[in-house]
C-alpha positions in Angstrom: 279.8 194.0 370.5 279.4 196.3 367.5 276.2 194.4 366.6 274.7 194.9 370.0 275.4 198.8 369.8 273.8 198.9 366.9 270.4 197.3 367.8 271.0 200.2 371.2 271.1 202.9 368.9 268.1 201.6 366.8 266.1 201.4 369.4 266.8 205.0 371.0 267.1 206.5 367.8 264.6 205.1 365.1 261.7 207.0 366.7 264.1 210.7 365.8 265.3 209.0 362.3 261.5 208.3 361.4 259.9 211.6 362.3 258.4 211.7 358.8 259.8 209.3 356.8 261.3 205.9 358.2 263.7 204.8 355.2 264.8 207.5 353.0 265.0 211.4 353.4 264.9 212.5 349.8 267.3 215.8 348.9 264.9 218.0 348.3 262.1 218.0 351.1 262.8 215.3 353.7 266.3 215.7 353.7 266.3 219.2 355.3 263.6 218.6 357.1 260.8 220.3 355.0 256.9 218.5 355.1 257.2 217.4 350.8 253.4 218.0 350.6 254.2 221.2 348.2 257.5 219.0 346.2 256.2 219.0 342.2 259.5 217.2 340.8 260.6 213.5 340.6 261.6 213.2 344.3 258.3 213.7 345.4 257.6 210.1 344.3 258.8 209.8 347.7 257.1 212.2 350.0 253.7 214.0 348.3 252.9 211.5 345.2 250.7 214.3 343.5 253.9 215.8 342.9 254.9 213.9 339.6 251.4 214.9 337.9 253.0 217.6 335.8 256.4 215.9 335.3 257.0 216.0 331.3 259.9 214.0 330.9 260.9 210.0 331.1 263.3 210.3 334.5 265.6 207.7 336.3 267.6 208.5 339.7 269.8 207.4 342.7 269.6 208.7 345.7 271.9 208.2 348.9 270.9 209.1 352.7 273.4 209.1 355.9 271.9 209.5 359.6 274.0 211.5 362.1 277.3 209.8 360.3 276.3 206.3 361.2 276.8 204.0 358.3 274.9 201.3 359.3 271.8 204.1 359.2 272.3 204.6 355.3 270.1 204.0 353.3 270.1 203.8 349.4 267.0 204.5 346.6 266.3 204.1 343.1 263.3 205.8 341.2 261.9 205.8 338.2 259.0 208.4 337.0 257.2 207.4 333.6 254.8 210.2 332.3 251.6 208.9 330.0 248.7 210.8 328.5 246.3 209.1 330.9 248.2 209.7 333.9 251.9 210.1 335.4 253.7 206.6 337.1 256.7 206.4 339.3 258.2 203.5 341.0 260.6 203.5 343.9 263.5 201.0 345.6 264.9 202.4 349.1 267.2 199.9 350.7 267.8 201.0 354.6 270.0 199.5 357.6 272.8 196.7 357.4 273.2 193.0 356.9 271.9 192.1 360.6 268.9 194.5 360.4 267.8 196.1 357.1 264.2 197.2 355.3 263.3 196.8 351.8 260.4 198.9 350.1 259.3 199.3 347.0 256.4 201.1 345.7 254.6 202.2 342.8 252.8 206.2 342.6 250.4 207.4 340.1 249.7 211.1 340.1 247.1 212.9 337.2 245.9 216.5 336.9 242.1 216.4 337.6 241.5 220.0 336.8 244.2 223.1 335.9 244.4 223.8 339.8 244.4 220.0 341.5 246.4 216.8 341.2 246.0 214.2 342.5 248.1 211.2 343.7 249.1 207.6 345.6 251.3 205.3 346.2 251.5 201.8 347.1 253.9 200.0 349.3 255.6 196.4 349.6 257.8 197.1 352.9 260.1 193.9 354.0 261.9 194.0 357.2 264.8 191.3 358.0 266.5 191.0 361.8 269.6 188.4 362.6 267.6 184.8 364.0 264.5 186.1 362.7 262.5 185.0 359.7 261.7 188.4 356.9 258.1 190.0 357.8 256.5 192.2 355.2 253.1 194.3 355.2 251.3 196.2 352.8 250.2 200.2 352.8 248.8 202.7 350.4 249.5 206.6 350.9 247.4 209.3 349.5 248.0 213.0 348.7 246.8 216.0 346.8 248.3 219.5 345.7 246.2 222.7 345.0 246.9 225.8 343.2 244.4 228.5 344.1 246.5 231.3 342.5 249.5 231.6 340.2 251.6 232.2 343.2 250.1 230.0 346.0 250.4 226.4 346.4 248.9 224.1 349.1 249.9 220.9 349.6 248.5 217.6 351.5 249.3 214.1 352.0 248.8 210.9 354.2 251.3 208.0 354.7 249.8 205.1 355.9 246.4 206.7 356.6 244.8 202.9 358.1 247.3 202.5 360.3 248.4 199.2 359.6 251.2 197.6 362.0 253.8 194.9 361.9 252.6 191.4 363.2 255.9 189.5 365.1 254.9 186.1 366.5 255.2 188.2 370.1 254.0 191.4 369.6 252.5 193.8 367.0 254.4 197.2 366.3 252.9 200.7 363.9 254.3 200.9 360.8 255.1 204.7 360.4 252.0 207.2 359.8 251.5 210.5 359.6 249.5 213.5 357.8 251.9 216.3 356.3 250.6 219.7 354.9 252.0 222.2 354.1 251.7 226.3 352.4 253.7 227.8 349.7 254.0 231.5 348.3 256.6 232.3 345.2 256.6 236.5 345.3 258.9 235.5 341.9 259.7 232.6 339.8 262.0 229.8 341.5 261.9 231.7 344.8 259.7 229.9 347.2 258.6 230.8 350.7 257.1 227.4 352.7 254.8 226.7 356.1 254.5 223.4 356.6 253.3 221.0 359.6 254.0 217.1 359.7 251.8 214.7 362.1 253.4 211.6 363.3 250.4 209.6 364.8 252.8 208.5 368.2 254.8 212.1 368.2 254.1 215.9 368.6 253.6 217.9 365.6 256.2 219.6 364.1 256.3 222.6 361.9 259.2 223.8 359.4 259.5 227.2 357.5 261.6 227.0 354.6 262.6 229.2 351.6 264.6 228.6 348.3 266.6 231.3 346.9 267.6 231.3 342.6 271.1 231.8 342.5 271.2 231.5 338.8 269.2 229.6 336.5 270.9 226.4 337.3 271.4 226.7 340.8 269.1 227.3 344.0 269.8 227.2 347.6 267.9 226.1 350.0 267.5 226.6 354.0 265.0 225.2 356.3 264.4 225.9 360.3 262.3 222.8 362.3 260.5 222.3 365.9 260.0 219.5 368.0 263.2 219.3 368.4 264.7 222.8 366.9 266.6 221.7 364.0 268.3 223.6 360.9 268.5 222.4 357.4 270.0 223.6 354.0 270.8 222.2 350.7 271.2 223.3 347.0 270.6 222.0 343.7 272.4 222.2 340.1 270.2 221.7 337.2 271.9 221.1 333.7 270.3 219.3 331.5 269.5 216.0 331.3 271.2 216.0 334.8 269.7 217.2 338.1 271.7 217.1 341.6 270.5 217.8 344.5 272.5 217.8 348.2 270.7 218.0 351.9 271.9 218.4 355.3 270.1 218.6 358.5 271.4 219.1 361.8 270.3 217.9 365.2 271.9 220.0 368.2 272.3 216.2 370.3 272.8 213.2 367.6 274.9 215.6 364.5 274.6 216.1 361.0 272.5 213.9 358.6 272.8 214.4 354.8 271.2 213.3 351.5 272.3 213.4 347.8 270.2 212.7 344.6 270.8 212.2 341.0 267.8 212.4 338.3 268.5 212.1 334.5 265.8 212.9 332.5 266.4 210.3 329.0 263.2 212.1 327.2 265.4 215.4 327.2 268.3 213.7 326.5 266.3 212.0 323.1 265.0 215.0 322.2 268.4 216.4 321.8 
């Protein structure tokens, strides 16, 4: 009985737990709803891949997502971001779902600086997807995305995910694999304190649009709010920075299905080294 609920609620709501991203709703972007196309730190291995171009240091993390308090929706990801003089490399393991019905993916991101005001990035994708009295199905997709910074106070952001469209082939009937386009607008009047427009097309929904701001509490601490359309949601978070150790907590809520959080962990071992 429990199993047959479950595959219910999959099917009514995967299409609202995969608005943007179908597995894993990183802390920082995803998690509260905000696009990622403007995200410059490990997490956006996950969402904008130019995002790791300017990351420094050799960083490892965990990261843990819940949907609207359902366990059997969590999902679980490991990442690991090398940077190289020829060009930044991250690589990503997101576990989602339960024994009857889970995904795998893991990919692999490479982001450079190709001048002082654009990077550059994409990511590659080995998805797996397993149901109960069905043999494992896996495909293969490649996302794309770019960051600009006309000024020293404006950012613009822009990424695809699964740009070709590619879909699932079952022996019956062939289904999308997610896609959508994400961009998004950022202004910071002052250092750490960010003001964000952003819009993210799914290519079978509506578009949605967030606005978004993150507040400095003190050095090692900002906060973080978020307000979404299509439906209205509300999102907030914070994260503690003391190094080598970053923490980062989401939550997003949704007027008809609850609260969904996310939590991330990042060590940075260069930092630690250099010590």
């Amino acid at each position: 009985m429990k199993i047959t609920f479950l595959f219910i609620s999959l099917t009514i709501f995967l299409p609202l737990i995969s608005a943007q991203d179908d597995l894993f709703n990183n802390p920082v972007d995803f998690g509260m709803g905000r696009t990622g196309a403007v995200t410059v730190d490990a997490w956006s291995h996950f969402s904008n891949p130019s995002g790791i171009a300017d990351m420094t240091d050799l960083t490892v993390g965990i990261g843990y997502n819940n949907q609207y308090g359902i366990k059997e929706f969590d999902s679980k990801s490991a990442i690991c971001i090398i940077p190289t003089k020829l060009l930044n490399i991250g690589a990503g393991y997101v576990y989602y779902g339960f024994e009857q019905f889970n995904i795998q993916r893991g990919n692999l991101s490479v982001a450079r600086n190709i001048a002082p005001w654009l990077k550059m990035g994409m990511r590659f994708n080995y998805i797996s997807q397993y149901q109960i009295f069905t043999e494992r199905f896996s495909l293969f997709t490649i996302d794309a995305g770019l960051q600009l910074k006309p000024s020293k106070n404006v950012g613009i952001g822009f990424f695809a995910v699964n740009p070709m469209g590619v879909k699932w082939q079952f022996p019956d009937w062939e289904e999308y694999q997610n896609s959508f386009l994400g961009a998004a607008l950022l202004y910071e009047p002052l250092k750490a304190l960010t003001i964000e427009m952003g819009i993210i097309k799914n290519i079978k929904y509506p578009a949605e649009l967030s606005f978004s701001v993150n507040v400095p509490v003190f050095e090692q601490i900002i906060l973080r709010g978020a307000v979404m359309t299509n439906p209205v949601r509300i999102g907030f978070g914070g994260g503690f920075k003391w190094k080598p150790i970053s923490i980062d907590l989401a939550f997003n809520h949704h007027a008809t299905l609850g609260f969904s959080s996310s939590f991330g962990l990042l060590f940075s071992i260069s930092s630690l080294i250099k010590k």
